[in-house]
C-alpha positions as CSV (number, residue, x, y, z in Angstrom):
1,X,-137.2,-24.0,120.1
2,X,-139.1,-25.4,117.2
3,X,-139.0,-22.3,115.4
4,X,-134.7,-22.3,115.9
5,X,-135.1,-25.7,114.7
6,X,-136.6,-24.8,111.5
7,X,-134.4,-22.2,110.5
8,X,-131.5,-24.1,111.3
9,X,-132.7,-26.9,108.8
10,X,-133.3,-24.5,106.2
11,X,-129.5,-23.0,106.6
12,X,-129.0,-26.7,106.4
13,X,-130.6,-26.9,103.0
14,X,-129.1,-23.5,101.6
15,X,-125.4,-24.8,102.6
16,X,-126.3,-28.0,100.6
17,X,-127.8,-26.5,97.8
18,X,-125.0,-24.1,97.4
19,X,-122.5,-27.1,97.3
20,X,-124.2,-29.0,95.3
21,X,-124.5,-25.9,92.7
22,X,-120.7,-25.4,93.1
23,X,-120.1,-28.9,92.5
24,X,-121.9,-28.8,89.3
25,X,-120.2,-26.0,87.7
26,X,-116.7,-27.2,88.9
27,X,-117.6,-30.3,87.0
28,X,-118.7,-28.7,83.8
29,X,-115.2,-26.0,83.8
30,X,-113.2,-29.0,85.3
31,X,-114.3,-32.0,83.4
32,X,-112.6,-32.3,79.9
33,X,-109.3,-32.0,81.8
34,X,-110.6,-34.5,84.3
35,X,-111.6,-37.3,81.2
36,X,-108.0,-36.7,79.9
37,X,-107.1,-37.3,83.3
38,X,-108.7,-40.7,83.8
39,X,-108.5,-41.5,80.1
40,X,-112.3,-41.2,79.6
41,X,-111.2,-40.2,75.7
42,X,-110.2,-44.3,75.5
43,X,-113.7,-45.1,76.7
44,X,-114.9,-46.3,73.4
45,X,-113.1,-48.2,70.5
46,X,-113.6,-45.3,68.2
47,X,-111.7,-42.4,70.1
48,X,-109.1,-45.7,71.5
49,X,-108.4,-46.1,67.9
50,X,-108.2,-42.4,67.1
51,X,-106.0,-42.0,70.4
52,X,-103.2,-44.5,68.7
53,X,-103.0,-43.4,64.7
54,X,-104.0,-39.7,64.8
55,X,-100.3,-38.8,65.5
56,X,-98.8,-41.1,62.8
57,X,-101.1,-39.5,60.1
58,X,-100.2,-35.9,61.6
59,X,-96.6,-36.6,61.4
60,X,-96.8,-38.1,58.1
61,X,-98.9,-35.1,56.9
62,X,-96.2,-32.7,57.6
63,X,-93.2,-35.0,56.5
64,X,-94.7,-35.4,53.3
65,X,-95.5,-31.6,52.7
66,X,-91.7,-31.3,53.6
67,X,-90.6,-33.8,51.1
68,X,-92.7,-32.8,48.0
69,X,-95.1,-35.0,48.7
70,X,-93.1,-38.8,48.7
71,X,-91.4,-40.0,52.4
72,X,-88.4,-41.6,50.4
73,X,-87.4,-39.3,47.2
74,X,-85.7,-40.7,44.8
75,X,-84.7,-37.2,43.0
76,X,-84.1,-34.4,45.5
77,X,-82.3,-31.8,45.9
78,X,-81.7,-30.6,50.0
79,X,-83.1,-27.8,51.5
80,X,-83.5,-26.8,55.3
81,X,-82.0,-30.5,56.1
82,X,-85.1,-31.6,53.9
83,X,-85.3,-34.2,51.0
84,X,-87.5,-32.1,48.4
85,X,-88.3,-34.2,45.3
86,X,-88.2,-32.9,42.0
87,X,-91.8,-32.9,40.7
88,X,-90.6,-31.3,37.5
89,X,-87.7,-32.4,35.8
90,X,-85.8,-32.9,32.5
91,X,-81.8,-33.2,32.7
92,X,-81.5,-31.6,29.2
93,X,-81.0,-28.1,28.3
94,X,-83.5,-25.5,27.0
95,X,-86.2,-28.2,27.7
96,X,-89.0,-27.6,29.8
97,X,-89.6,-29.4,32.8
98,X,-91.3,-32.9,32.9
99,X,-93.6,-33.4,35.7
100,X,-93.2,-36.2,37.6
101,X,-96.4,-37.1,40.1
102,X,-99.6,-36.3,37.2
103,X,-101.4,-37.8,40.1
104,X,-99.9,-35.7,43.3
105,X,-102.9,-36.2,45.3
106,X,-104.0,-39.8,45.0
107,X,-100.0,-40.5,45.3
108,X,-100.1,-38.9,48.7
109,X,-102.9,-40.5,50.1
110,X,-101.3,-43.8,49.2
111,X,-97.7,-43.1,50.9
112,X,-100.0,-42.0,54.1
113,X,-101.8,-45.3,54.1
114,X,-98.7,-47.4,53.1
115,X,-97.0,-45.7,56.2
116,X,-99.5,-45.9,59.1
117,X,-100.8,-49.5,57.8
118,X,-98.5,-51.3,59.9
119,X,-99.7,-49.4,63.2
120,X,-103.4,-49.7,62.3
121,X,-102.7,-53.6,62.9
122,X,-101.4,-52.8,65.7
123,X,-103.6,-50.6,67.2
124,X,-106.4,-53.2,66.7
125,X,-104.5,-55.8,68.2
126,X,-103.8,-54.2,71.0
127,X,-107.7,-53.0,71.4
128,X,-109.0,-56.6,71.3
129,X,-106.8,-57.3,74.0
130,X,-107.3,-54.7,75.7
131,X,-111.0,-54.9,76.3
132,X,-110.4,-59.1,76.7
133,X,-108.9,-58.0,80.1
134,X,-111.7,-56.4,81.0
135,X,-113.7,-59.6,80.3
136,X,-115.1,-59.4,76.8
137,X,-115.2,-61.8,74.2
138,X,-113.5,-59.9,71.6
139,X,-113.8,-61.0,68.1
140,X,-111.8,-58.7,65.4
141,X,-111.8,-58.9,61.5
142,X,-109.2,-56.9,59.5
143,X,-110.3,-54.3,56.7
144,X,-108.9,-52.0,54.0
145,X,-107.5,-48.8,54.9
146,X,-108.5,-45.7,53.0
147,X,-106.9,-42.3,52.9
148,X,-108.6,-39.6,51.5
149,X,-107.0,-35.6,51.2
150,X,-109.7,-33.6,50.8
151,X,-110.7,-29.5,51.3
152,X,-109.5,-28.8,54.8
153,X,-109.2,-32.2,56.1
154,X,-107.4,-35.6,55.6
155,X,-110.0,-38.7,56.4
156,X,-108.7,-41.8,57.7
157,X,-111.6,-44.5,57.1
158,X,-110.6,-48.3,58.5
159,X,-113.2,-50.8,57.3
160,X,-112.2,-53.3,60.6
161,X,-115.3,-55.0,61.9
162,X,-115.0,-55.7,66.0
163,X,-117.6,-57.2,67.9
164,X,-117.8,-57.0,71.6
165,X,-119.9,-59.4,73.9
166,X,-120.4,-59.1,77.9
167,X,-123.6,-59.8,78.1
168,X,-125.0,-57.7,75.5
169,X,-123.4,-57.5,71.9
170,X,-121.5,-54.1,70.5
171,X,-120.4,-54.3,66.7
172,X,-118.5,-51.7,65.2
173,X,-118.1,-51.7,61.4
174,X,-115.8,-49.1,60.5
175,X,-113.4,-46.5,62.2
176,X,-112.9,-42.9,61.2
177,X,-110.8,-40.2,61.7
178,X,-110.7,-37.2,60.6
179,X,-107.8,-34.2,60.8
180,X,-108.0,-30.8,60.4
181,X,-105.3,-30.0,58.0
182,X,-104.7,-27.9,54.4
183,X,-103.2,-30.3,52.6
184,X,-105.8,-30.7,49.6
185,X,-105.4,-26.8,49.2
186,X,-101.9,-26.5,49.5
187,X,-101.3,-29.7,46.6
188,X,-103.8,-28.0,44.3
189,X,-101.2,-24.4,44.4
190,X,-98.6,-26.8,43.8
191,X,-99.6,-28.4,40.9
192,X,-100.9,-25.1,39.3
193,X,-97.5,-23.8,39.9
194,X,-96.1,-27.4,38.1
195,X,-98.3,-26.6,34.9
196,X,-96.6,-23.2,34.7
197,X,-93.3,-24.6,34.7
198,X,-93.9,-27.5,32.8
199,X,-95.8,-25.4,29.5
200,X,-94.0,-22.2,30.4
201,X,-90.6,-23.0,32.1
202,X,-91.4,-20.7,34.8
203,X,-94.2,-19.8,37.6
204,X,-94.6,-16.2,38.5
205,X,-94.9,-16.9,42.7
206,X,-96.5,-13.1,42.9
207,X,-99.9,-13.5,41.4
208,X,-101.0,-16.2,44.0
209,X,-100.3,-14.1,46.5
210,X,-102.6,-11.7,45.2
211,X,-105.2,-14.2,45.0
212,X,-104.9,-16.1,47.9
213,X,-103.5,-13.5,50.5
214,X,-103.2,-16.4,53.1
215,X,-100.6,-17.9,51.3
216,X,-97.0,-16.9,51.2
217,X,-95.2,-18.7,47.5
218,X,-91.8,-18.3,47.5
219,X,-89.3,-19.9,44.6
220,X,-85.7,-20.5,45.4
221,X,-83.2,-20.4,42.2
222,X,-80.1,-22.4,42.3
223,X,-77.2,-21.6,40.5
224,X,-77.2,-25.0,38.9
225,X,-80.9,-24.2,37.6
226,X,-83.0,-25.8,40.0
227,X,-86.2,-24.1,41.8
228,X,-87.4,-25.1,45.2
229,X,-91.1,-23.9,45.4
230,X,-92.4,-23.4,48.9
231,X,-96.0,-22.6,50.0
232,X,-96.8,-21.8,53.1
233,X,-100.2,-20.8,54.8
234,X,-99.9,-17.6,56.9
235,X,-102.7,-18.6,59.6
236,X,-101.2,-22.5,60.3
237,X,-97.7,-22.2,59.4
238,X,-98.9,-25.3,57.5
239,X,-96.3,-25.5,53.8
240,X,-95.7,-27.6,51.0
241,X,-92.7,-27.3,49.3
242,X,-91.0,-29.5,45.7
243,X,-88.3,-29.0,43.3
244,X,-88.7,-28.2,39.6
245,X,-85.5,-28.5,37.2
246,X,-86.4,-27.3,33.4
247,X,-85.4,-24.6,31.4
248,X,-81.7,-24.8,32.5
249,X,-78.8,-22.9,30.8
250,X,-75.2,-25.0,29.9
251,X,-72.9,-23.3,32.4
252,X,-71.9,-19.7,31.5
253,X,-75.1,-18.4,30.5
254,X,-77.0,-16.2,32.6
255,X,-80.9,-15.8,32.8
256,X,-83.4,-14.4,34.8
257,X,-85.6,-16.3,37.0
């Protein structure tokens, strides 16, 4: 009897151990979809904070690459139901095109932080709150916003200060997020092409692609004399397209683009 005994605890153990050893690599397979689940990725102020803007700055991102790079042109002309701004233009003949944004980048980054600054407030507000019903004292101090575009990434850097007491103290200085986007490259093809057409009156769209072989660079002629420039990345799908209006004809002449 004793010796059943014994080899029934052991069974015992090996059913436990086996359960336990299941349990663990359920957990580690399962438990990313479980967090998202539960909204673990809200635990902290940081991802909470990245949680509420990262979709604004996304969205912004690609309504900007749409537009030529402002979200309310001015001087446009349409194509594919979009706005795209002239970043090269002069409405006199022969002449070549002026170009518009010298400072495309830095002009960017500002029309993403003019645009999401309304719902970083927000976002804030509704953190402090939110962790005051779970019973901190939260105390919150506004900051600058700061956009940056740079190689393969757009950075999102919010200099608010929040402090958190239950007991202990938390104090977080500064917020960052950071999105994995081609922005910065696809700006810099742009304004090569814009320095072509603004010296030369044209861009030859051909030899990029043989440089870059990720990109596809296609110009649209109109029969009014505008170009519409769009660059695309093969891998993302990721473009960036603007107008350009220089070099133009009077009506009745005929070049080649």
């Amino acid at each position: 009897m004793s010796v059943r005994n014994k080899r029934g605890q052991v069974t015992i153990f090996i059913i436990i151990g086996i359960i336990i050893v299941v349990a663990g690599v359920l957990i580690y397979l399962f438990y990313p979809q479980i967090s998202t689940t539960l909204g673990a990725q809200e635990n902290t102020p940081q991802s909470y904070i990245q949680t509420c803007i990262e979709k604004e700055i996304t969205e912004t991102a690609s309504l900007l690459a749409l537009q030529g790079g402002s979200l309310d042109p001015k001087n446009y002309i349409m194509n594919n139901d979009s706005k795209v701004e002239f970043l090269c233009y002069t409405n006199e003949y022969y002449k070549n095109c002026i170009i518009q944004q010298p400072m495309l980048k830095q002009h960017i980054e500002s029309e993403i932080k003019n645009k999401i600054s309304g719902n970083v407030n927000k976002c804030f507000g509704s953190l402090k709150s939110n962790y005051e019903r779970q019973g901190y004292t939260a105390e919150l101090k506004s900051g600058n916003v700061n956009v940056e575009i740079l190689p393969k990434r757009i950075i999102t850097t919010m200099n608010y200060s929040l402090t958190l007491t239950k007991g202990d103290t938390q104090k977080y200085t500064s917020f960052v997020i950071i999105l994995n986007n081609n922005l910065y490259e696809l700006t810099a093809i742009a304004n090569s092409i814009l320095e072509w057409e603004s010296v030369y009156g044209n861009a030859e769209v051909t030899a990029y692609m043989t440089y870059y072989h990720d990109l596809k660079v296609e110009k649209k002629l109109r029969s009014s004399g505008e170009k519409v420039y769009i660059i695309t990345d093969r891998n993302t799908e990721n473009k960036f397209q603007f107008a350009t209006r220089g070099q133009v004809w009077p009506p009745g002449y005929l070049i080649n683009a």
